[in-house]
C-alpha positions in Angstrom: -19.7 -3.0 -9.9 -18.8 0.3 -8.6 -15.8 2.3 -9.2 -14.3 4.1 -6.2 -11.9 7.0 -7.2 -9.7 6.3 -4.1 -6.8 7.0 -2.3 -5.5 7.0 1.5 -7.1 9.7 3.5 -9.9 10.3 5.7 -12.7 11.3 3.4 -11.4 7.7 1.5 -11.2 5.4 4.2 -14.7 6.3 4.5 -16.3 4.8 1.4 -13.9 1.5 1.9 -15.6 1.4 5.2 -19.2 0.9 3.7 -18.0 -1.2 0.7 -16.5 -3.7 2.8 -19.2 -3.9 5.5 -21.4 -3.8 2.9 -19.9 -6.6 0.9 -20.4 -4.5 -2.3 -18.4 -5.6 -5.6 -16.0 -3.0 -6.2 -13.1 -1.7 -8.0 -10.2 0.6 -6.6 -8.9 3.4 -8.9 -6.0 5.0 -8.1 -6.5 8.7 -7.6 -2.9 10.3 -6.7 -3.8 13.3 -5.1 -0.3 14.3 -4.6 0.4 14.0 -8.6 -2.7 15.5 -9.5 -5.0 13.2 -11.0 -8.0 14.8 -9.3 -7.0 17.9 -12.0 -7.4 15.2 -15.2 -10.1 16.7 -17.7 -11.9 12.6 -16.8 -11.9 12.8 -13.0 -13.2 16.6 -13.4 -16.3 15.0 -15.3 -17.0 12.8 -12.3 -15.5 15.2 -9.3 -15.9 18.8 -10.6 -14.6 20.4 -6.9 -11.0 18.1 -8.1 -11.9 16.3 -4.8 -11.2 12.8 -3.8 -13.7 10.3 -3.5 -15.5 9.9 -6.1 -17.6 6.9 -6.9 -19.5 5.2 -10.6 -22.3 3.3 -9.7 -22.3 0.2 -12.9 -25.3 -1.0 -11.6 -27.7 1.9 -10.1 -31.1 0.5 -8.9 -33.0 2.4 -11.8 -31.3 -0.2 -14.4 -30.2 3.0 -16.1 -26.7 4.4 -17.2 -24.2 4.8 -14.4 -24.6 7.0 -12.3 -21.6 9.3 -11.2 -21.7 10.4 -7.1 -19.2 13.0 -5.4 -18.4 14.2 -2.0 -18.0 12.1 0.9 -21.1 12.5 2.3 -23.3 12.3 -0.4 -21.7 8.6 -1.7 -22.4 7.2 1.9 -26.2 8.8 1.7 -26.4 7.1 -1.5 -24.8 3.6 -0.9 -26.6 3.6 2.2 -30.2 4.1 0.4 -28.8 1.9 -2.8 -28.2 -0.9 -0.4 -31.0 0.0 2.8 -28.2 -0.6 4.9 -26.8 1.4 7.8 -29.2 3.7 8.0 -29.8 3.7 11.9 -32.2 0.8 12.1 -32.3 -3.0 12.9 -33.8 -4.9 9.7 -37.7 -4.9 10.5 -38.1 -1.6 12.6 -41.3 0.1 11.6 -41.9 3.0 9.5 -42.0 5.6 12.1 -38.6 4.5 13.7 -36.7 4.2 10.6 -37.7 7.5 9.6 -36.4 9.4 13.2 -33.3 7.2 13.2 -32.7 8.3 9.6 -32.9 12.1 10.7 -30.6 11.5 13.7 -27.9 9.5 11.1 -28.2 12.7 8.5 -27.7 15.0 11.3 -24.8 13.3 12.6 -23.4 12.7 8.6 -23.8 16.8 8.1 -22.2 16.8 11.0 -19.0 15.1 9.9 -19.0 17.0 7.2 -19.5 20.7 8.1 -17.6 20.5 11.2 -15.4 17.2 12.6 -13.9 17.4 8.8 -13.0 20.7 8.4 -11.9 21.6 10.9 -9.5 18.8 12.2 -8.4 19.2 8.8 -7.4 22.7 9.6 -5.8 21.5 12.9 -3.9 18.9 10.8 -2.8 22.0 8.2 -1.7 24.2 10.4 0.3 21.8 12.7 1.7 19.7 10.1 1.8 20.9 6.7 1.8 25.0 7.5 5.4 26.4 5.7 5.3 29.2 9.0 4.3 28.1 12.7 1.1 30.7 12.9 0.2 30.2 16.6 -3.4 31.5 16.7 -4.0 28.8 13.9 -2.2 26.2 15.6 -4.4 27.1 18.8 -7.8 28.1 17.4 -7.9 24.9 15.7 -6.8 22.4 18.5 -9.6 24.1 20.5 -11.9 23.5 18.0 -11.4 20.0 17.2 -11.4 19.1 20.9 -14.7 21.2 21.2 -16.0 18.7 18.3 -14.4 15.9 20.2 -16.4 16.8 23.5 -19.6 17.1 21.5 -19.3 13.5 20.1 -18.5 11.7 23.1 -21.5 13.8 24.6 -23.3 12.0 22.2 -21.5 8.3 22.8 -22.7 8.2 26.5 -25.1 5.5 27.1 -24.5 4.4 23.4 -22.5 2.2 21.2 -22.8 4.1 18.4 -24.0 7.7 16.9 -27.3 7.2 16.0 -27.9 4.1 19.0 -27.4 0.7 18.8 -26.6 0.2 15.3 -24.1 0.9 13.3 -24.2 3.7 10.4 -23.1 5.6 8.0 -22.7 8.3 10.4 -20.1 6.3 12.6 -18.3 5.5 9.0 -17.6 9.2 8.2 -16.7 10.6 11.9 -14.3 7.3 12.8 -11.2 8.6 10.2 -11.7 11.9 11.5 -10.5 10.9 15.0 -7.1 12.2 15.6 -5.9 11.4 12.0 -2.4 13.0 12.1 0.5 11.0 13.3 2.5 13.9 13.4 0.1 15.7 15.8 -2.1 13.9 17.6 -5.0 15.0 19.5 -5.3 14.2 23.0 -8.3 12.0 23.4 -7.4 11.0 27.0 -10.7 12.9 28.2 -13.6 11.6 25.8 -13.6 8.2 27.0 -16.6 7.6 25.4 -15.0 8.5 21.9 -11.9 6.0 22.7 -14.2 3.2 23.5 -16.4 3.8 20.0 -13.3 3.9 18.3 -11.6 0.9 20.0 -14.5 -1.0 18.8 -14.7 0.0 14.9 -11.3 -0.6 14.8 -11.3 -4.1 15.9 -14.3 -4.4 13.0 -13.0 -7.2 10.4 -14.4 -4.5 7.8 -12.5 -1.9 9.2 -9.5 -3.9 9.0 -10.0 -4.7 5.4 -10.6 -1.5 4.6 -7.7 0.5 6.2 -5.9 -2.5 4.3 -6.4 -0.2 1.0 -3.6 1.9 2.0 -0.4 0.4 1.9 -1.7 -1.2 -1.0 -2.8 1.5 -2.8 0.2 4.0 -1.8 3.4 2.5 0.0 4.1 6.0 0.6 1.5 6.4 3.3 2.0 8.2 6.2 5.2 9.7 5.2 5.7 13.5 5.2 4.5 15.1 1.9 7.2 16.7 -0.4 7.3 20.5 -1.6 5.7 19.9 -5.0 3.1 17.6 -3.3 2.0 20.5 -1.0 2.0 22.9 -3.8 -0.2 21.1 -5.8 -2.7 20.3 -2.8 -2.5 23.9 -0.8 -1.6 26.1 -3.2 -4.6 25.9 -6.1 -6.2 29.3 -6.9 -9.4 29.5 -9.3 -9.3 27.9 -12.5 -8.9 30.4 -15.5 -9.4 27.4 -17.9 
């Protein structure tokens, strides 16, 4: 059984992605970013950057205590290696191919994480939840997220997915990061090889089932955050504790 510390975002949807391709057993808990639980003494002892996701493995392969796993990133490496599953490779490719397809799916992860993430997350800040309309924010990071945008479908040309013709964990953490804001969406009209990827994750039974999570987890989703909610998520200095 694994617990996933979960709620409605990008960097979530990606974990219920693998679990549900996967077919793992698991358990949702709750984590309300926008009332703090990431802040509680407990989650800290799991997720010390007060981050959301966070996972508990129950049942690691070792046979030994749980094992705790932050960061986005690192819980798909590790449910990807726990389970030898999307990884880059068809079942029975030999040693030498798994191994280059596994470089070209952690490239693509790192990826995800040091760029697409952060900054369409700063594109989403600054055009939707910025207090003041700061133009050179606004613009420097539309630009940048449609640089990253250009880079991927780069990538997608002659491919159905990132690292070829299987599906990976790379594909799981870059497909919430496409144009995730309602309220300001990207223009995706020239990276037709990004729309196509995306059309066909989405239409995924897994995907389906995993995107599911929100309503049921928040009924709020989607709706426009309140003062005190962006206070508590923008507004966190050093802890002094």
């Amino acid at each position: 059984m694994i617990d996933l510390y979960y709620w409605p975002t990008p960097n979530g949807h990606k974990i219920t992605l693998f679990l549900e391709e996967a077919g793992l057993e698991y358990r949702i808990v709750p984590t309300d970013i926008g009332k703090g639980a990431q802040f509680e003494p407990e989650y800290l002892r799991i997720s010390p950057n007060n981050k959301m996701p966070a996972i508990v493995d129950h049942a690691p392969a070792d046979g030994g205590a749980p094992i705790p796993v932050f960061e986005s990133g690192a819980i798909l490496s590790y449910l990807a290696n726990k389970t030898g599953r999307f990884l880059g490779s068809a079942a029975g490719a030999d040693a030498g191919t798994q191994l280059r397809q596994r470089i070209v799916v952690d490239e693509w992860l790192f990826w995800q994480m040091a760029g697409l993430g952060p900054m369409t997350g700063q594109y989403g800040h600054f055009h939707v939840y910025a207090p003041d309309a700061i133009g050179y924010a606004k613009e420097r990071y539309r630009k940048e997220a449609e640089r990253l945008l250009g880079v991927l479908d780069a990538r997608l040309e002659g491919r159905d997915f990132i690292a070829g013709d299987d599906y990976s964990i790379a594909d799981m953490a870059c497909y919430p990061w496409i144009s995730p804001y309602d309220r300001a969406p990207l223009d995706l009209a020239p990276f037709a090889n990004v729309r196509r990827w995306q059309a066909a994750i989405r239409a995924r039974p897994a995907t389906q089932r995993a995107y599911a999570w929100s309503k049921r987890v928040n009924p709020d989703a989607g709706k426009p955050m309140s003062e005190a909610e962006k206070r508590l998520l923008f507004g966190q200095g050093p802890s002094r504790a």
